[in-house]
Structures are given as structure tokens and as C-alpha cells.
PANU-734512 format. One record per residue (C-alpha): chain; z, y, x; residue number from 1. Coordinates in Angstrom, 3 decimals. Each point is the difference from the previous one (the first is absolute). Layout:
residues N
<pt chain="A" pz="Z" py="Y" px="X" resi="NUM"/>
...
***
This chain:
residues 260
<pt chain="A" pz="24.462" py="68.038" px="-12.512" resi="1"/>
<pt chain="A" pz="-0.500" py="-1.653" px="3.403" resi="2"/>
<pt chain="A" pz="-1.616" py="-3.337" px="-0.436" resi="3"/>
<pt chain="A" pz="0.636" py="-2.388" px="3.384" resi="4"/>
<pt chain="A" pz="-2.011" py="-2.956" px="0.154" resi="5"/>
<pt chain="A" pz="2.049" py="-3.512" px="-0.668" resi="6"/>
<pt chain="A" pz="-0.079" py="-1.866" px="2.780" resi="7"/>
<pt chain="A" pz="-0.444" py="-4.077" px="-0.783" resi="8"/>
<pt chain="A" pz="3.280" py="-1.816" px="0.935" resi="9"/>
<pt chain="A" pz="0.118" py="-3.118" px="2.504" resi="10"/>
<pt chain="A" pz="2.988" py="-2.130" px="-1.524" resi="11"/>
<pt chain="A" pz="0.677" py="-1.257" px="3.505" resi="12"/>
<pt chain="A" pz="0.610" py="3.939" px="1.174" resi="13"/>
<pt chain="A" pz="3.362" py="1.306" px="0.066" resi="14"/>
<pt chain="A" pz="0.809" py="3.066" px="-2.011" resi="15"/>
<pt chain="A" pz="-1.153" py="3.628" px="2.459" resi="16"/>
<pt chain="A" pz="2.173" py="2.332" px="0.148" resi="17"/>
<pt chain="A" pz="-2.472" py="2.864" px="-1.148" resi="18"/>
<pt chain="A" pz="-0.203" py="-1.161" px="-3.570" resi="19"/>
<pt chain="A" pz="2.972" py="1.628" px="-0.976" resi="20"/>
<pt chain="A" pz="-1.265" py="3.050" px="0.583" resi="21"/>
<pt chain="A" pz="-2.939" py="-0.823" px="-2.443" resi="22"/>
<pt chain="A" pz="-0.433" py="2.607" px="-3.013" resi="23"/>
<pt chain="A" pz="-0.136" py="-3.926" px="-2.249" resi="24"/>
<pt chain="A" pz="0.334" py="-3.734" px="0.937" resi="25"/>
<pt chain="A" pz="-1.591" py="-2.900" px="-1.390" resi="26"/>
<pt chain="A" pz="2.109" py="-0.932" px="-3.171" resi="27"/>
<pt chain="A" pz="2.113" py="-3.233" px="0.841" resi="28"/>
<pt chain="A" pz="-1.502" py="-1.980" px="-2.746" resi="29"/>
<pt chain="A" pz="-3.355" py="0.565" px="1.558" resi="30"/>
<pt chain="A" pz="0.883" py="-0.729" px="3.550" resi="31"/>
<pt chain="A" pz="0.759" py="-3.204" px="-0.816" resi="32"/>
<pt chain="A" pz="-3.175" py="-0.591" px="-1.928" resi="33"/>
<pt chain="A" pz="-1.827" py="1.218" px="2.508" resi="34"/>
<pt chain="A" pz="2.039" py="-2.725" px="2.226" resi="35"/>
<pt chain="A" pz="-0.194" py="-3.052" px="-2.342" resi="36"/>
<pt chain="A" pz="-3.617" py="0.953" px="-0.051" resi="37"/>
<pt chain="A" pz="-0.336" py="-0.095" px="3.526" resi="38"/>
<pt chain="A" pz="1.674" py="-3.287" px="0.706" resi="39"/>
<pt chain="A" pz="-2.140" py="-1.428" px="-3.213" resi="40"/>
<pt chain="A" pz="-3.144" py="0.662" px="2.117" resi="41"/>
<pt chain="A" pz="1.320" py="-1.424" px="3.204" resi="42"/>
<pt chain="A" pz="0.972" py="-3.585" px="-2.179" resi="43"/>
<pt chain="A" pz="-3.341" py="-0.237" px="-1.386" resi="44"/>
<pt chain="A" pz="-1.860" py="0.405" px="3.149" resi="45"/>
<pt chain="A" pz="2.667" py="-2.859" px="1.287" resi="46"/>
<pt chain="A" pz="-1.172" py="-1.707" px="-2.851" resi="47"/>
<pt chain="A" pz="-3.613" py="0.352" px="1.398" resi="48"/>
<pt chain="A" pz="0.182" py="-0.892" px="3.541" resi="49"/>
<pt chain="A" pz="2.017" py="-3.330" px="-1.337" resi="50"/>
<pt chain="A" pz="-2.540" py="-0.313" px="-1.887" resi="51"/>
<pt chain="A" pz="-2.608" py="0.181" px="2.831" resi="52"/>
<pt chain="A" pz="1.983" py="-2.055" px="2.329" resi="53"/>
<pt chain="A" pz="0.315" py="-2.468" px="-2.317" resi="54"/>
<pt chain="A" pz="-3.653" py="-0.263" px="-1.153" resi="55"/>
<pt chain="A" pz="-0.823" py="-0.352" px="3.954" resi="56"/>
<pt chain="A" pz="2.010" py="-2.698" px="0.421" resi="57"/>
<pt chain="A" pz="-1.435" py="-1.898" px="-2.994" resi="58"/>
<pt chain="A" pz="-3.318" py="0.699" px="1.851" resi="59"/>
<pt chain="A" pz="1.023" py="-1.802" px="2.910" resi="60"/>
<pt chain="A" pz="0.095" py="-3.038" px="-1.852" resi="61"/>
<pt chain="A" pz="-2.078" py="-2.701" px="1.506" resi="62"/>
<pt chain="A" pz="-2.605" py="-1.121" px="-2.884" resi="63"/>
<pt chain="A" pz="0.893" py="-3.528" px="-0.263" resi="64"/>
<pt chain="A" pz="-2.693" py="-2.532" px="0.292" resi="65"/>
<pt chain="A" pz="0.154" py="-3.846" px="-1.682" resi="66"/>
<pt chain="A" pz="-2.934" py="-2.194" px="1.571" resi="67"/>
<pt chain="A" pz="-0.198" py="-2.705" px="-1.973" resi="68"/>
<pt chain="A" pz="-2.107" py="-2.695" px="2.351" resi="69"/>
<pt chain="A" pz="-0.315" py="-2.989" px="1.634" resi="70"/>
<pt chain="A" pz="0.782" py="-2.026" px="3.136" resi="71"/>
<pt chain="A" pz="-1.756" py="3.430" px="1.863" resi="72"/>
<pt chain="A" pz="2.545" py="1.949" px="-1.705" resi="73"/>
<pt chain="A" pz="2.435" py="-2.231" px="0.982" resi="74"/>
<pt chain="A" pz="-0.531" py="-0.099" px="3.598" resi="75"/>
<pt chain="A" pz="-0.106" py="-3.584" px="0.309" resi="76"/>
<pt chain="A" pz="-0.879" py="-1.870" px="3.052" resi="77"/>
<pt chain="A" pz="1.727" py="3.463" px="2.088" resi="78"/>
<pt chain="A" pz="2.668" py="-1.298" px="2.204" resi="79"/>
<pt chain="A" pz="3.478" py="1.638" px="0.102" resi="80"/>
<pt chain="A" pz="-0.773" py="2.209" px="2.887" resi="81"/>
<pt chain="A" pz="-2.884" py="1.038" px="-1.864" resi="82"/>
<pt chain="A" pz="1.483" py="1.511" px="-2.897" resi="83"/>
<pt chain="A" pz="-0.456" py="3.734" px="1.052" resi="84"/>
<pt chain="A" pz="-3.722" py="-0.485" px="-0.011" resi="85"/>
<pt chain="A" pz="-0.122" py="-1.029" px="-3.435" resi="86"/>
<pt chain="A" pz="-2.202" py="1.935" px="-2.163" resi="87"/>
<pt chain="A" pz="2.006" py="1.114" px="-2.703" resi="88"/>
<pt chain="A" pz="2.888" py="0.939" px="1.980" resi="89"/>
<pt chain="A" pz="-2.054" py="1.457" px="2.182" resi="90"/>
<pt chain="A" pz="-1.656" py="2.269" px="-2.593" resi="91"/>
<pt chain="A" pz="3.643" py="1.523" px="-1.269" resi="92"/>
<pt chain="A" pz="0.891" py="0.776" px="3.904" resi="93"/>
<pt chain="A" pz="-2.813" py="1.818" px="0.717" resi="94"/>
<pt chain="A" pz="0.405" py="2.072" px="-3.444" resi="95"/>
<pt chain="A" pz="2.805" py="1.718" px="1.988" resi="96"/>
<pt chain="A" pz="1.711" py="-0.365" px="-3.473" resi="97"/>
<pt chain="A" pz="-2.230" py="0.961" px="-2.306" resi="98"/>
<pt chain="A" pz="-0.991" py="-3.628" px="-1.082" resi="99"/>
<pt chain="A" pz="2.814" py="-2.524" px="-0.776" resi="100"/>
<pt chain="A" pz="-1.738" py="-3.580" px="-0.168" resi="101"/>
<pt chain="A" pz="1.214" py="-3.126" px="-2.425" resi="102"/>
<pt chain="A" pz="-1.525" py="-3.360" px="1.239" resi="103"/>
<pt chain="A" pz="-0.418" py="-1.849" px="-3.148" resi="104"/>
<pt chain="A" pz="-2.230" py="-2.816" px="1.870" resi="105"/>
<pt chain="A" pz="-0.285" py="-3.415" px="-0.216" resi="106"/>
<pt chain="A" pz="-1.766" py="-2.691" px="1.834" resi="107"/>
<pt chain="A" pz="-2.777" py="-1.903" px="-1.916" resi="108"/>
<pt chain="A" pz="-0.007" py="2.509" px="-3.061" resi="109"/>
<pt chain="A" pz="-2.985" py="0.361" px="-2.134" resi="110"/>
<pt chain="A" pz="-0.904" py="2.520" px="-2.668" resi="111"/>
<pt chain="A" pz="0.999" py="-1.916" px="-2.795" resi="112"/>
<pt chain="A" pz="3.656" py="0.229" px="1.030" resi="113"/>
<pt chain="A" pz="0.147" py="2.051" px="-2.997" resi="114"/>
<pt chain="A" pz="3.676" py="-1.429" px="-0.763" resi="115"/>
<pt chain="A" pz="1.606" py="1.032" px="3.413" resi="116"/>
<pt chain="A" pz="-1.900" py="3.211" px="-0.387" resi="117"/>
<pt chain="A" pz="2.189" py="0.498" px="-3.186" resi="118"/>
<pt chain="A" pz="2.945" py="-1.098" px="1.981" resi="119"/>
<pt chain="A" pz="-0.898" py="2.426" px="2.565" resi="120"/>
<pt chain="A" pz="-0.332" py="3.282" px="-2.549" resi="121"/>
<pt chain="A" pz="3.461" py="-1.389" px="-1.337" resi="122"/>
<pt chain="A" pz="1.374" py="0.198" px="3.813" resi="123"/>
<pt chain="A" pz="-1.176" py="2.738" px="1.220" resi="124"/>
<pt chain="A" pz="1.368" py="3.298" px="-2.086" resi="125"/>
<pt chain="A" pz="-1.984" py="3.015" px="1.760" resi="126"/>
<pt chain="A" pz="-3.543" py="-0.186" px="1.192" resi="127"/>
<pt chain="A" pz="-2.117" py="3.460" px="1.123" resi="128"/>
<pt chain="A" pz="-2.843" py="-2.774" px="1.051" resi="129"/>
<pt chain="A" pz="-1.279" py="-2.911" px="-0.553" resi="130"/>
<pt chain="A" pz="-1.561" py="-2.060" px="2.231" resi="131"/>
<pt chain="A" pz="-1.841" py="-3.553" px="-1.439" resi="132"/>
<pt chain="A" pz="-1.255" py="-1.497" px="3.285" resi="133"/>
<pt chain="A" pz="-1.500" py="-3.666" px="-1.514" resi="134"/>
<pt chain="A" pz="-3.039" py="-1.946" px="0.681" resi="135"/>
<pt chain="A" pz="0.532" py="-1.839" px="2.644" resi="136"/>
<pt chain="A" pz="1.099" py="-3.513" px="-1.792" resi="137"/>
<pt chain="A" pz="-2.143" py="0.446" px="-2.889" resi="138"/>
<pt chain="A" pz="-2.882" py="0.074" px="2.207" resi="139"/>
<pt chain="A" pz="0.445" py="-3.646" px="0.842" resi="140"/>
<pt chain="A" pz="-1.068" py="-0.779" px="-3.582" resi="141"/>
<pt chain="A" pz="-3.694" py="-0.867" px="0.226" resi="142"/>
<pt chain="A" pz="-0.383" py="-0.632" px="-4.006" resi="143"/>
<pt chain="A" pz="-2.129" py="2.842" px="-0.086" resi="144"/>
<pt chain="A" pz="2.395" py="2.198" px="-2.210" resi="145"/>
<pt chain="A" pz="2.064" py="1.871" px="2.957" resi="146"/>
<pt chain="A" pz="-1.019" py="2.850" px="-0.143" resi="147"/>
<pt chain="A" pz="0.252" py="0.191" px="-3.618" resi="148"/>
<pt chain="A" pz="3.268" py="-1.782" px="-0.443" resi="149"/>
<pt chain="A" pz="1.313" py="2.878" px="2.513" resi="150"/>
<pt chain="A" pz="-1.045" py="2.715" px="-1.863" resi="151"/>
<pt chain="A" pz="1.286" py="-1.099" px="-3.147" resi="152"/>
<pt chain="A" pz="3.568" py="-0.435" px="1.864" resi="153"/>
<pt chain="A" pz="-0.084" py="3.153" px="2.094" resi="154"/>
<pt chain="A" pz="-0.573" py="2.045" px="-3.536" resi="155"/>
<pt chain="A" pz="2.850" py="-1.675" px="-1.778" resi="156"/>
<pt chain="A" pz="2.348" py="1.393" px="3.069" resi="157"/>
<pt chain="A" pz="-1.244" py="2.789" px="-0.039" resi="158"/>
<pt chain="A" pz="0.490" py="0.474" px="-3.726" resi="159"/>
<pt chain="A" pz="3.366" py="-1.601" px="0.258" resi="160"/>
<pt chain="A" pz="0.969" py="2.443" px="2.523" resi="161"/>
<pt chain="A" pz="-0.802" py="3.017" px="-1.690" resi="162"/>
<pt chain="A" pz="1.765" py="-0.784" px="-2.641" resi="163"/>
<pt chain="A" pz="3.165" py="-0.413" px="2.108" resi="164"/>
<pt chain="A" pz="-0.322" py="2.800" px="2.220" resi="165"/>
<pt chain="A" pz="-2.333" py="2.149" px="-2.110" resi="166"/>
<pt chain="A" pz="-3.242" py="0.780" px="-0.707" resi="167"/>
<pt chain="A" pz="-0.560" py="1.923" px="2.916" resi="168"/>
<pt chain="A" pz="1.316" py="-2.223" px="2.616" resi="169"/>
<pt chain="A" pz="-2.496" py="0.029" px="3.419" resi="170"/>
<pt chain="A" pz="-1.073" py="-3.458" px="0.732" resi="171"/>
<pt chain="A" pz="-1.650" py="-1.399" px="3.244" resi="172"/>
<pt chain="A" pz="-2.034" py="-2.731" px="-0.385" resi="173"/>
<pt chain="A" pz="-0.737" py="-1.731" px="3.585" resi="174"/>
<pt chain="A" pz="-2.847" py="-2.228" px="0.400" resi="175"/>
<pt chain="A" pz="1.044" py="-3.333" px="2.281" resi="176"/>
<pt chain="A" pz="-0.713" py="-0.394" px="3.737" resi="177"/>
<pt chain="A" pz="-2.681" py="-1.612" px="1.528" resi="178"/>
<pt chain="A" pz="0.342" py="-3.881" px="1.125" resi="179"/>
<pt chain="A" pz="-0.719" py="-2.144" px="3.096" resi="180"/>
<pt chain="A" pz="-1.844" py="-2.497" px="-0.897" resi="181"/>
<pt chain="A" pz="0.080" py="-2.532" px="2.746" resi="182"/>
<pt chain="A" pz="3.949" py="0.412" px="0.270" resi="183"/>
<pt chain="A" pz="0.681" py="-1.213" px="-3.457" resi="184"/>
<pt chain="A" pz="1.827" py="-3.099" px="-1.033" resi="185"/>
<pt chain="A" pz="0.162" py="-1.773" px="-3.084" resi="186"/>
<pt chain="A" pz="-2.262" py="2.241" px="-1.718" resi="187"/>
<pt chain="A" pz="-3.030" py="-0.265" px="2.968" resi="188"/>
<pt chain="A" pz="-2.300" py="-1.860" px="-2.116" resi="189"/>
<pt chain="A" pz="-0.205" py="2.622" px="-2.404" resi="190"/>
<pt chain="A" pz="0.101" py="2.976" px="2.486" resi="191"/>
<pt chain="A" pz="-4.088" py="1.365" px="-0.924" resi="192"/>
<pt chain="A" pz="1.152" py="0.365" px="-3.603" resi="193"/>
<pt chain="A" pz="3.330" py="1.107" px="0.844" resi="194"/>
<pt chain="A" pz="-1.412" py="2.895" px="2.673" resi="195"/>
<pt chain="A" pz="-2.215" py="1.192" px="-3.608" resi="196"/>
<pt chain="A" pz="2.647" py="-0.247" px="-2.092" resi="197"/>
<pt chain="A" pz="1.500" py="2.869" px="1.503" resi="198"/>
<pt chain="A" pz="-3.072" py="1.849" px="0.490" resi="199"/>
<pt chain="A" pz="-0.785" py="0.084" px="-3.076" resi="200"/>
<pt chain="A" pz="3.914" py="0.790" px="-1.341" resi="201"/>
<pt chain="A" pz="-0.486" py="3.279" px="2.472" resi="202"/>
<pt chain="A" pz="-2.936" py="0.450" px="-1.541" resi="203"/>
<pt chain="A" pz="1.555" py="0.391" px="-3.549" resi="204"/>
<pt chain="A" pz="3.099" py="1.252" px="0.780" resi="205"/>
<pt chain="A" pz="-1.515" py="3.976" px="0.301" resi="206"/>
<pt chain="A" pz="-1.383" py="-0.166" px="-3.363" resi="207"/>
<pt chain="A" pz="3.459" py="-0.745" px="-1.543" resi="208"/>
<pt chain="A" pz="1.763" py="2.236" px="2.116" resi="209"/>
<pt chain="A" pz="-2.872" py="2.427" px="-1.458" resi="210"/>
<pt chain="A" pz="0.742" py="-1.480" px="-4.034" resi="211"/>
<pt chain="A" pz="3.831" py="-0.058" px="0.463" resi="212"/>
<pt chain="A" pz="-0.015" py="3.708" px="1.586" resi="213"/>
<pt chain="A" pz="1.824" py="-1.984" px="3.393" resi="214"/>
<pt chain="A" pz="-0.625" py="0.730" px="3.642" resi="215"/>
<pt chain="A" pz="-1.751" py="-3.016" px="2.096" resi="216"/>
<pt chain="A" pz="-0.168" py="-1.562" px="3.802" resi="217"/>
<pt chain="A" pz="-0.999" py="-2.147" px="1.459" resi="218"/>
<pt chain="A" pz="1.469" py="-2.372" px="3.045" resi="219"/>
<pt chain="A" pz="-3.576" py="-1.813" px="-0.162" resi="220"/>
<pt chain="A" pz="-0.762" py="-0.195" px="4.028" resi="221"/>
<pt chain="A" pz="3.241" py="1.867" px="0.656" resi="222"/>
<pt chain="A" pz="1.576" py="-3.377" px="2.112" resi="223"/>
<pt chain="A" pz="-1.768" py="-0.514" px="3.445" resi="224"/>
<pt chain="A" pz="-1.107" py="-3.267" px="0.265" resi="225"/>
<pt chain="A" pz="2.314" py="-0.556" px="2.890" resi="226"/>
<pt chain="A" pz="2.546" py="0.528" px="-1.812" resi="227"/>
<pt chain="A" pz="-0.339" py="-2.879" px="-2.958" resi="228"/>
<pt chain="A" pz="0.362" py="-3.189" px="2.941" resi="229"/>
<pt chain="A" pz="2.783" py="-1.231" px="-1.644" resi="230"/>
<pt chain="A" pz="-1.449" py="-1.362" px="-3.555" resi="231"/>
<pt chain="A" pz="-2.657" py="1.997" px="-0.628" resi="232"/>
<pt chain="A" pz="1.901" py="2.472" px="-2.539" resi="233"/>
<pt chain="A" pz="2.914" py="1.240" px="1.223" resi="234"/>
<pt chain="A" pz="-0.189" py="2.650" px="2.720" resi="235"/>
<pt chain="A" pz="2.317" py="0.625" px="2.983" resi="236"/>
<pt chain="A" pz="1.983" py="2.971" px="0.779" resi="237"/>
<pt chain="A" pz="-3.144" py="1.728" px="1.226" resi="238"/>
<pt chain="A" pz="-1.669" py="-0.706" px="-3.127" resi="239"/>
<pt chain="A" pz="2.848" py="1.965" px="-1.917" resi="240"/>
<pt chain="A" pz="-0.949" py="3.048" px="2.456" resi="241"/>
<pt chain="A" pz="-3.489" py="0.169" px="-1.097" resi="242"/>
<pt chain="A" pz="1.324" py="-0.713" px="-4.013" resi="243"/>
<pt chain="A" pz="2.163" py="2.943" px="0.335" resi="244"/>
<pt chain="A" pz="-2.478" py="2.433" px="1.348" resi="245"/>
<pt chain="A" pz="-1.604" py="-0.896" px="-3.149" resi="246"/>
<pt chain="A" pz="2.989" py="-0.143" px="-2.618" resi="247"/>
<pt chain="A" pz="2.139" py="3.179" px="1.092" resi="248"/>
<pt chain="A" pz="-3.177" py="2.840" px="-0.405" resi="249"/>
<pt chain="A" pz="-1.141" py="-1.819" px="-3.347" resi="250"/>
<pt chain="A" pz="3.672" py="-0.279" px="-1.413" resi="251"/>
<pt chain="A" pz="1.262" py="3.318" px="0.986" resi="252"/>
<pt chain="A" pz="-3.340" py="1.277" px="-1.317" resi="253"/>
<pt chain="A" pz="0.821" py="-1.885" px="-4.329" resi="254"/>
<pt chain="A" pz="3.698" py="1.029" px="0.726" resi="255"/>
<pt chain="A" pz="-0.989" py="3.680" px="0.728" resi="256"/>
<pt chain="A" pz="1.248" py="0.943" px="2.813" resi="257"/>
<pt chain="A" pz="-0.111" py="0.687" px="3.896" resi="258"/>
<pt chain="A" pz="0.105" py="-1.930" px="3.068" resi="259"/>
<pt chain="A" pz="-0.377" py="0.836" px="3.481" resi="260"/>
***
């Protein structure tokens, strides 16, 4: 007998005229296996490139990004038209959307705010990164227990976050900016001790950054001098330039990803 090879059916092909004249034909029953086959493959590769598409766009999530600071967080002293330089907004515009930013600042906030950091964890429900930027007030404390006072509150955030979040949340701890002494107000008389405070809290910040597995940096010498006229503390828009050349690289660097 005359075998003739079978020839693999397209179920979008109409019927040829020629197969009538075939010796045999493809059972019925096995036609339309070979069909439901056929359109079973084309659904599960549907089912793929859904799949795909739809684990790209969860990629293109921006990491989100809680910065939990004070009045430099804040922006305060910025007037309205200055808004656009501010440092944290600045940092999520020039992510180009890979960085969304959550100001959780507040003027005149030191690290034992331990209550509104609790507040804070309650508030916010999603956080990618952390970012603890405090120092600054506690540095006016000349006691001689700053530094360690610091520490001791900077671990129980860190521990608190951790456990809200989970265990492997990043965490950016930022060491506070640099002062001008002779601009100062109330706190002038105390500005030698002040200016140490915070050299020594930058100081000790790296080795708990190192302890608590956390990234660190610091704005120490990060504010032109120029730019603290107004009290000493507080820098202008320009100031907020030179912060965010700072903040965006070592962010997007503890939230893992890219930036131009």
C-alpha cells in the first residue's frame, strides 16, 4: 500500500480541494483534536505574554520612599516660588519615575520623637525605603550624652521599622548638615558645642549604619556657607541644589535602582 505523508492542518485554512482525492483523511474525531490542541497552545502562550506584560508593568512601579526628618526635610524657610527646588521633591523628579518620595518632615524634630515615629509607621502603609534624616536638634543638647542618646533612638526606629515593613526593609540613615555659626540665633552661645555635636553624631552614625546592616550619608559640609544667611540652619533654595546632588545618588543607590 501507498503510504502519503499527513500533512499538519492550520485550523484557520479552508478545506483544498485535492483532499478528496486522498487514498484516507484524517478521522473527524482527530481533526478536531488536533484543532482543540492547537487553539490550547495559542491560549497558553496568551496566558504568557499577559503574564509578561503584566510583570513589566509591576516593574515600572516607582519604589516609594518615606523620609522621616526634620525642618531640612521639611523645606522650611523655602518661599513659595521656591518649592521646585526643594530637595525631596526634587529627588522624585529627577528619578524620571523610578523614585516616588513621601515627606514625612517636621520642623524642630529630634530623635526621640519615637511616638510620632509610631504614628508615622501607622500612616504610611507601603515603604521600599526608609530614610531617618535626624540630628540636627539633638545636637543642640550639650549634656554630653548626644551622641549616645541618638543612637539609642535611631536603633529603636530602626527596629520598629523592621518589624512593620519587614526584616529586610533598606534604611538610609543621613547624618545632619553642617551649621553657620555666626548666623545663629537663640542658640549662638552654644554654637562651639553645637558645631561638635554634630561632628561627632556623623561620626557615629557609619558604625550603626554598619551594626544595623543600613546604608549612611552624610549632608556634613553639603550647605555652602552662603547659603545658611538666614539663621544659621536652614538653607535657601540653592542649598536644596547642593542637598539633592547628595540625596538622589545615595537614595536611588539603598532603593536599588537607576538614575540618570
Amino acid at each position: 500500500m501507498t503510504r502519503f505523508p499527513i500533512t499538519t492542518l492550520n485550523p484557520i485554512d479552508k478545506p483544498m480541494p485535492f483532499r478528496k482525492s486522498l487514498p484516507f483523511t484524517l478521522p473527524f474525531a482527530k481533526l478536531r483534536k488536533c484543532r482543540t490542541m492547537q487553539l490550547a497552545v495559542l491560549a497558553l502562550s496568551a496566558i504568557g505574554f499577559l503574564s509578561q506584560s503584566s510583570s513589566a508593568g509591576a516593574a515600572a512601579e516607582p519604589e516609594v520612599v518615606v523620609i522621616f526628618g526634620d525642618s531640612i526635610t521639611a523645606g522650611s524657610k523655602l518661599e513659595p516660588g521656591e518649592l521646585s527646588q526643594f530637595w525631596v521633591l526634587q529627588v522624585e523628579a529627577q528619578s524620571k519615575g523610578t523614585l516616588h518620595t513621601v515627606n514625612e518632615g517636621k520642623g524642630g524634630r529630634p530623635t526621640d520623637s519615637l511616638g510620632e515615629f509610631g504614628e508615622m509607621l501607622k500612616r504610611q502603609p507601603k515603604a521600599d525605603l526608609l530614610v531617618i534624616a535626624l540630628g540636627g536638634n539633638d545636637a543642640r543638647d550639650t549634656s554630653g550624652k548626644c551622641v549616645p542618646n541618638a543612637l539609642k533612638n535611631l536603633e529603636a526606629m530602626i527596629l520598629r521599622a523592621r518589624k512593620t515593613y519587614g526584616a529586610k526593609l533598606p534604611i538610609l540613615l543621613v547624618g545632619p548638615t553642617n551649621i553657620r555659626k555666626d548666623a545663629l540665633g537663640p542658640s549662638k552661645p552654644i554654637a562651639d558645642q553645637r558645631e561638635a555635636n554634630l561632628l561627632a553624631l556623623n561620626a557615629a552614625y557609619p558604625e550603626l549604619a554598619k551594626t544595623e546592616n543600613c546604608a549612611f550619608v552624610s549632608l556634613y559640609g553639603v550647605l555652602p556657607k552662603a547659603g545658611l544667611g538666614l539663621d544659621g540652619v536652614h538653607p535657601d533654595a540653592a542649598g536644596h541644589d547642593e542637598i539633592t546632588k547628595v540625596m538622589l545618588p545615595a537614595i536611588a543607590r539603598a532603593a536599588g535602582v537607576k538614575v540618570d
